[in-house]
N, C-alpha and C positions, 0 to 999 in steps of 0.2 A: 504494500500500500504506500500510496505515496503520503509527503507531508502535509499536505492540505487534508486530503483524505481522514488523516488521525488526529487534525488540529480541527474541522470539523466533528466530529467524533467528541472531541473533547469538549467544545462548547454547545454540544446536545446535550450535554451531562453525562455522558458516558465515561466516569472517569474510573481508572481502575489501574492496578499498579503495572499488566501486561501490557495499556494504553499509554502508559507514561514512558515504559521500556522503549517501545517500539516509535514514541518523539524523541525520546534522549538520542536512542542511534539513528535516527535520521535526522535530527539536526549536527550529530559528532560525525557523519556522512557528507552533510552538508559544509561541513567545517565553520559550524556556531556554534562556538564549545561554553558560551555563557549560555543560550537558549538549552543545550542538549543539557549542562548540569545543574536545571532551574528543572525540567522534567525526571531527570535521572534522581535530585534530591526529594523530589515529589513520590518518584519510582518508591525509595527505599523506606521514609515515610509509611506509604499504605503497608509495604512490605519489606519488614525492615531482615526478614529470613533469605532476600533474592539476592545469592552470592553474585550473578552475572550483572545484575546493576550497580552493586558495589564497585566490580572488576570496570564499567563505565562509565562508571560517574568520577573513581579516580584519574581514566583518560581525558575525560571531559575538565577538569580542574586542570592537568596539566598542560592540555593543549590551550588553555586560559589565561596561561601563565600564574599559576595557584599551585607552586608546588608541595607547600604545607598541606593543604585543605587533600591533594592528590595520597599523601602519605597518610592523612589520617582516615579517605576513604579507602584505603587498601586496607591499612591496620584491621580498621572494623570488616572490613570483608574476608579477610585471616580468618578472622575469628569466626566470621559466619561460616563460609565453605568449610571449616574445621568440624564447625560440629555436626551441619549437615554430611560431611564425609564426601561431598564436592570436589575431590582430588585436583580434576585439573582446573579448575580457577583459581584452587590454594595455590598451585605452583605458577602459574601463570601472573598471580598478583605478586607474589614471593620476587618472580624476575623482575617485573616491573619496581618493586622496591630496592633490589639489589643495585637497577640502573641510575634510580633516584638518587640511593647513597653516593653514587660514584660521579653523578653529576653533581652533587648538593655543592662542591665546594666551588666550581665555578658560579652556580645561579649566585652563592652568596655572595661572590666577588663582582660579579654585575651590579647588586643591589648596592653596595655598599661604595 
């Protein structure tokens, strides 16, 4: 579906946390990674058990330039895929944090 399709949808009232998913990745598609982690944080909200919108809404922060806000949505997504037993979005968030660390000391040099 496209994104008109599910941003109608959503101002029918149709709101639901697999309708939220499916704006976050197609605005993080679209490359509006503030639009995609304004539905992604919506996403996690209704449904705060959905490891795979954890694992996007941390992309969507980082391609925002929000690299804090990306590390603290993978953290919580660790923890979710863990105990759901979600194996590969644990490992999958795990790399994305290992890349984080390894970049964290240039973003800080940028900022500062």
């Amino acid at each position: 579906m496209d994104i008109e399709t599910l941003e109608k949808m959503l101002a029918a009232g149709k709101d639901s946390a697999l309708l939220r998913f499916g704006l976050g990745k197609s605005w993080l598609d679209a490359c509006d990674p503030v639009r995609a982690a304004t539905h992604l944080g919506r996403c996690v909200v209704l449904d705060p058990d959905y490891s795979a919108a954890w694992k996007l809404l941390g992309k969507a922060w980082l391609a925002g330039g929000q690299p804090q806000a990306a590390r603290e949505a993978w953290q919580r997504g660790l923890s979710v895929a863990g105990s759901k037993g979600d194996q590969q979005a644990r490992k999958e968030m795990q790399v994305f944090l290992r890349r984080l660390d390894r970049q964290s000391p240039a973003l800080l040099a940028k900022a500062g």
